[in-house]
N, C-alpha and C positions, 0 to 999 in steps of 0.2 A: 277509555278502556272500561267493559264492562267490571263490576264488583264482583268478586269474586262470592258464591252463595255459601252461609255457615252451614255445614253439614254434619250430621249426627248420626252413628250406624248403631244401629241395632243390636244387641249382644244378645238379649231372648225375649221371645215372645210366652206369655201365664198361656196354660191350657182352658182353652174357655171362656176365654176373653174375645172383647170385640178385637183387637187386631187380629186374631188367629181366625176368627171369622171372616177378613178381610184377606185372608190368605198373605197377611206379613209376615216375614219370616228373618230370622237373624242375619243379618250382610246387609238388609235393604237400609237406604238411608234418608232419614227423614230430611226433608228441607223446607218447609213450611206448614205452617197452621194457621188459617185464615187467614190467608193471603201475606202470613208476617214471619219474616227470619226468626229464629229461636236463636237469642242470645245464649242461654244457660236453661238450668233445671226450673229456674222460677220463671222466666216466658212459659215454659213450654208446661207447667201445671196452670200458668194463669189463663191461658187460651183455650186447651185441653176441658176445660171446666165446662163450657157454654153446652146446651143442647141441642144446638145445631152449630156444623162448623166440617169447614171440608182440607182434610191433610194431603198434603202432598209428598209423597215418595218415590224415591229413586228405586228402580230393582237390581237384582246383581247382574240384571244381560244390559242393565243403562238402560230401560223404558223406563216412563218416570209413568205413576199414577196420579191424576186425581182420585181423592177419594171422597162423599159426603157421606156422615157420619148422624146420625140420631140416635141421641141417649138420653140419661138422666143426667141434668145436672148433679158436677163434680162427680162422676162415674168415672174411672179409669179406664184407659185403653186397654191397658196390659204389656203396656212395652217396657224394656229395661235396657238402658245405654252402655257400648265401651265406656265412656266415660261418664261417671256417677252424679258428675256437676255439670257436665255438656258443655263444657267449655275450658281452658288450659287453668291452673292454679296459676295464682298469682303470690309472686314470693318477694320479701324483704327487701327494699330500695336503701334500706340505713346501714349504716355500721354504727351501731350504737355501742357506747366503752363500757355497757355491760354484759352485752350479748353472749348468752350461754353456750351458745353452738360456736361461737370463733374461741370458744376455754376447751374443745372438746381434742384428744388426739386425731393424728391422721391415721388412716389404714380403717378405722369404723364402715360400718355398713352406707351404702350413699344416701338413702332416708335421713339419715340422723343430720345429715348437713341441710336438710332443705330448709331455710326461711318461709315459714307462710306469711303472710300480710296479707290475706284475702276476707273480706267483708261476710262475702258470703259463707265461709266456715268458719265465721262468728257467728252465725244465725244460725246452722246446721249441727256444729260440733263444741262451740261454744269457747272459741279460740279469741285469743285478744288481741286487736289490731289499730295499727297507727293510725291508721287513715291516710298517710304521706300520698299513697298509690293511687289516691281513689277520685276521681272526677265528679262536676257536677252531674254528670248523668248518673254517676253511679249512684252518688245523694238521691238523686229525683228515682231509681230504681225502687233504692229500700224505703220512700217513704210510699211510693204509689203501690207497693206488693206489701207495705206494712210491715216488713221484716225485722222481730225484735225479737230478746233482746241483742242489743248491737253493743261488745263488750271493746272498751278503747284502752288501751295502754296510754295514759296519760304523762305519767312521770315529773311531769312540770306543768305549770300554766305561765311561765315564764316562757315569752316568745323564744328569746334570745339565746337563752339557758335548754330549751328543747333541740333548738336547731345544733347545740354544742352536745348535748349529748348523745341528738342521735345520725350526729355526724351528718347532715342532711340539712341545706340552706335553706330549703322549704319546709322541714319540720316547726316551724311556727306558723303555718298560714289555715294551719287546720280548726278554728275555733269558728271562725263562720259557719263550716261542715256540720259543727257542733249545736250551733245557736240553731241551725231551719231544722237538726233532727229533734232538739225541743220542741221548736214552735210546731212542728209539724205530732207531736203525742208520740213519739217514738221512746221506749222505753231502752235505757242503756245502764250498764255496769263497764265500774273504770276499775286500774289500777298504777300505784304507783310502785315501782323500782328504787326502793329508794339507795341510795350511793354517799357514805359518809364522806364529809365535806364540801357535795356539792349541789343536792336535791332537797340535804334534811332542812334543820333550827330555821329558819328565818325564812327560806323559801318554800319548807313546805306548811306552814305557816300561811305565809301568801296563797301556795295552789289552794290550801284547803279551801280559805274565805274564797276565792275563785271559785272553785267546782259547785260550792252551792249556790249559784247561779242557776244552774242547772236543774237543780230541786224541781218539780218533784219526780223530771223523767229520768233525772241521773237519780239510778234507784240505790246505788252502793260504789261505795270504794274502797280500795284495797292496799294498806301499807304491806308491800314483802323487803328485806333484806337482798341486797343483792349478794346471788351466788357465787364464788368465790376459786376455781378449780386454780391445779397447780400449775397447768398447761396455760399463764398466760404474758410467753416469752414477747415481746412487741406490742403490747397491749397497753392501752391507757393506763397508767398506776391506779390501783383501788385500793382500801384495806377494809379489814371487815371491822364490823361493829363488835365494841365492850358491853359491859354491865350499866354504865351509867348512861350510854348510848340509848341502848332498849328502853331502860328508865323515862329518857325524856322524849321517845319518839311514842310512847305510851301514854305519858301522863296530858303532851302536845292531845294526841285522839280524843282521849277520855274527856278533855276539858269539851273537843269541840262538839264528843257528841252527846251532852249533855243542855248544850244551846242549842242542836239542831234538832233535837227529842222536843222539846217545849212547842218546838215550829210547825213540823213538821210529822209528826210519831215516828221519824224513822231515825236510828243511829248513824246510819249513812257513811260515815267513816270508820273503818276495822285494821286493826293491827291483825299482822297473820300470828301463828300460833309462836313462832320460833321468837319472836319480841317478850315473846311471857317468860317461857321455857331461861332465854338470854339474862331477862332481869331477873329470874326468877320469883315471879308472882304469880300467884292463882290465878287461872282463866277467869274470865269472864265468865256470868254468870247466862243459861241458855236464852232467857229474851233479851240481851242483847245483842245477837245477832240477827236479828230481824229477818228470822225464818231461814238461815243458813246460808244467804245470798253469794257468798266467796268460799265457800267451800272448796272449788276446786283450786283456789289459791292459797290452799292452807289456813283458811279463818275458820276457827271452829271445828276441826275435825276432831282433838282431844275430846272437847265438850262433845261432841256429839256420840261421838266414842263410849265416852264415859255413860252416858246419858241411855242410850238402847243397852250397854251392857250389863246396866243396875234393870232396867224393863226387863229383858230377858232372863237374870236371876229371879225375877220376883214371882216371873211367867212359870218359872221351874217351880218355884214353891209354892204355887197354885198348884200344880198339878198333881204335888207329891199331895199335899192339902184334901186335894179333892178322891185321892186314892186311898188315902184314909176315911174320912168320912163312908167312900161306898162300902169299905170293911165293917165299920163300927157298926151299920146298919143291921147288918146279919144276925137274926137268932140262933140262940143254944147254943151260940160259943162255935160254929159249923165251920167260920172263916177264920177262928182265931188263929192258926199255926200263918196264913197267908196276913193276916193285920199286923202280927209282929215281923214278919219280912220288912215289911212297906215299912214300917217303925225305922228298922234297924238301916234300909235305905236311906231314910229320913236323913238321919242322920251318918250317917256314911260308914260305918262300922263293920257293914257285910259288904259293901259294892268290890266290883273286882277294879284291882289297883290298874291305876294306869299312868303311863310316864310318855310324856312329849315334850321336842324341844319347836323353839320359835324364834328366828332370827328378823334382826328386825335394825334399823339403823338408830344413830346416836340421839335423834330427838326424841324417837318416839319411845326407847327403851326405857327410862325410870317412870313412866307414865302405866304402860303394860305392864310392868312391874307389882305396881298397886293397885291393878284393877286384875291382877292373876290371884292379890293377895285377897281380894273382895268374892271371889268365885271359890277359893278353896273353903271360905267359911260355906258355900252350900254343897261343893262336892271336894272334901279332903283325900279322897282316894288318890286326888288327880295331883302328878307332879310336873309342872313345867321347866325346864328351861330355857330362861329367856338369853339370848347370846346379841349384846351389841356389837355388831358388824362397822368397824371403820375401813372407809371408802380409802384403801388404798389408792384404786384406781382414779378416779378425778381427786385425789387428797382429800385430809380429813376434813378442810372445813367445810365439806359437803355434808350433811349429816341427816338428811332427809331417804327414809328404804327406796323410793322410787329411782333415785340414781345409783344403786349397788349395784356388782354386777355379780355373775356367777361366778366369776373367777375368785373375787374376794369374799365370795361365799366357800367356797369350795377350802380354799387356803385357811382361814379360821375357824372353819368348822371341824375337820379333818383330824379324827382322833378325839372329838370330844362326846359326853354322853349324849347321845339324840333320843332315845328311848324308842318307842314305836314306828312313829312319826315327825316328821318335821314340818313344821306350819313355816308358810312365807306369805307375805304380803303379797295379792296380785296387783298392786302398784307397781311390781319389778320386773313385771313383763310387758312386750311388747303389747298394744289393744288386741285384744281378741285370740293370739297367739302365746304356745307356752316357751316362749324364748325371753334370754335377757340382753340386756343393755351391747354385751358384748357376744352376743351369739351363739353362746353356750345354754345346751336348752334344759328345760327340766329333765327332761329324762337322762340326756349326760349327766346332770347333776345327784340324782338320783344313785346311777351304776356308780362313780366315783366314791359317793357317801356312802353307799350300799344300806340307803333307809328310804321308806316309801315319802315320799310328797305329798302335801294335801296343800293346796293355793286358797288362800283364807281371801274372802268378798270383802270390802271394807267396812261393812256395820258391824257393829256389840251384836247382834244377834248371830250374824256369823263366826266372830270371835268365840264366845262364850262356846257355839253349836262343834267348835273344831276341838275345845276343849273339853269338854266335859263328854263329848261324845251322844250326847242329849238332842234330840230335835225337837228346837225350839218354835220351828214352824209350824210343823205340822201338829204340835200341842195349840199351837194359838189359833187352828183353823178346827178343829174338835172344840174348845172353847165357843168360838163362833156359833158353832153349831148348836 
């Protein structure tokens, strides 16, 4: 029986481009380039490339085209696919006894249930994956297209202890996978899940001295806490970590990246932030994160937080700085009524009052707290309040804004002062969309509150820029200037 051919259709063609030259048009569907099937999005840019090279497409009456093509290398076609990877996602073969999506309720959107495990949006979207799913072709893929970094959910380096937790008899055989994407210069980021009594003391311990094996294409690693919702009736028992827990799941890192610095210049091992917050100890200080490498895991985003929020105050007091100075310049006193404005700005004594509120969840609230109290020393006019939001909805020991929903926004918000505005976290929405976790959108949330919305970016520059009402960019681009 012939094999059936991978085919690809077209969703639009760029105006102006060589396909629209080529009279292609959206429906037609692609099925070879040079002479080769297009697995996914990475065949079909690695071929696409060459200055000579002839495509083959289907039309919508079923003629097929050859077509030969001359261009510049790496010049694009102009084509855009149904499907944005050209080929199906691949989703979760585990059950693993931490798995955040099997804590979640039923009745949710169907998105929120899907497992991804796909390689390839670890290299696109920067998603972290087992490996379980993935063959040696797949290996020989990402190392012959180069594709990095490639970020692994490690959890263990214990074969045995993998395979139990992520429910999965083959979740130990992936460390080969691991060793030819070293040997091959493949740069990756791990992390671990950790799960009190049976990942931490002694065997994570062991992964650590494991994973630096890996050194120096394993670029970072990542201790998180595992998440906790109240939704998890038939579920492996877990409990969450205490005070002396954090402590030593802290002090275990600190020790080892203090011997892997000597080695190596890199920390390589990070606790995420809710370990600090837990024990209650001061962050880390900012070159110990080795240039922010887990940020999307929660390492470092306080400090970083912190970090542009004090730049961006400092940027304002430049500016105010330099608004005086052009005053003081003026003869005969012509400017004086405008230099005592700017004075009285200075120091906030004329600015016109303003009041916002900012909701925000349980980790990050006494943190905002003290960098609301850092801002008011350069605009006092400004009153915030800050409102910690507990996650009724997945329960409290969730305490990270990116899992609230509208609903328990709406419920403890409801009747209290919000002033002008209300700043939210865009952690709480959908990517790219203004919805939440539970489908209630900003703008219902909005009419119910009966107060305007502003969706705050996650740097101190946009912090500061929501609060003070100040543009801090476009002062740092006049600066430039």
């Amino acid at each position: 029986m012939k094999k059936k051919c991978m085919e690809h259709k077209i969703k639009s063609v760029c105006p102006g481009s060589i396909a629209e030259e080529l009279e292609l048009e959206p429906g037609d569907v692609l099925l070879a380039v040079n002479g080769q099937e297009i697995e996914d999005i990475f065949d079909y840019h690695y071929y696409i490339n060459e200055e000579y090279l002839t495509v083959l497409v289907r039309k919508a009456d079923g003629e097929e085209w050859e077509l030969e093509i001359e261009k510049e290398f790496e010049e694009d076609l102009g084509i855009t696919f149904e499907n944005s990877l050209m080929d199906e996602y691949r989703s979760c073969r585990n059950k693993c006894i931490f798995c955040f999506i099997d804590q979640m309720p039923k009745g949710m959107r169907d998105t929120l249930y899907f497992k991804d495990d796909d390689s390839r949006l670890s290299f696109l979207q920067g998603n972290y994956v087992t490996l379980t799913n993935m063959s040696d072709h797949d290996i020989d893929r990402i190392i012959r297209y180069h594709l990095e970094p490639i970020n692994i959910s490690f959890h263990t380096m214990n074969p045995q202890l993998r395979c139990k937790m992520l429910n999965n008899r083959f979740a130990g055989d992936i460390f080969p996978k691991i060793k030819r994407l070293a040997q091959a210069g493949i740069e990756m980021n791990g992390q671990i899940v950790l799960c009190k009594g049976i990942n931490d003391g002694a065997e994570l311990e062991y992964s650590i001295q494991k994973l630096t094996e890996y050194l120096p294409y394993l670029r970072s690693v990542s201790v998180v806490p595992v998440g906790l919702t109240k939704f998890r009736d038939g579920l492996y028992p877990l409990e969450g970590f205490e005070k002396e827990d954090a402590c030593a799941v802290i002090d275990c890192i600190e020790a080892w990246q203090k011997k892997i610095y000597k080695e190596y210049g890199l920390h390589f091992m990070h606790a995420s932030d809710e370990w600090y917050i837990l024990a209650g100890r001061p962050f880390p200080e900012e070159a110990r994160y080795d240039g922010y490498l887990q940020l999307e895991n929660g390492v470092g985003m306080m400090r970083l937080l912190a970090q542009e929020t004090r730049a961006a105050l400092a940027k304002m007091q430049n500016q105010k700085r330099r608004q005086m100075q052009e005053y003081s310049v003026q003869e005969n006193g012509i400017w004086k009524t405008g230099k005592q404005n700017v004075q009285s700005q200075t120091s906030g004594s004329s600015a016109q009052p303003r009041e916002l509120s900012l909701a925000t969840g349980r980790l990050a609230a006494p943190y905002l707290e003290q960098l609301y109290q850092e801002i008011r020393a350069y605009a006092p006019e400004v009153t915030l309040h800050i409102y910690e939001i507990r996650n009724d909805f997945f329960g409290e020991k969730i305490t990270v804004s990116g899992l609230l929903t509208g609903t328990d926004l709406l419920a403890q918000l409801k009747g209290r002062p919000l002033g002008q505005e209300l700043l939210l976290p865009v952690s709480m929405l959908r990517s790219g969309e203004q919805v939440f976790l539970d489908d209630m959108t900003v703008e219902q949330l909005e009419r119910a509150l009966q107060i305007k919305i502003r969706i705050v970016k996650s740097s101190g520059y946009d912090f500061v820029r929501a609060v003070t009402g100040q543009d801090i960019a476009q002062e740092e681009e006049e600066a430039d200037e």
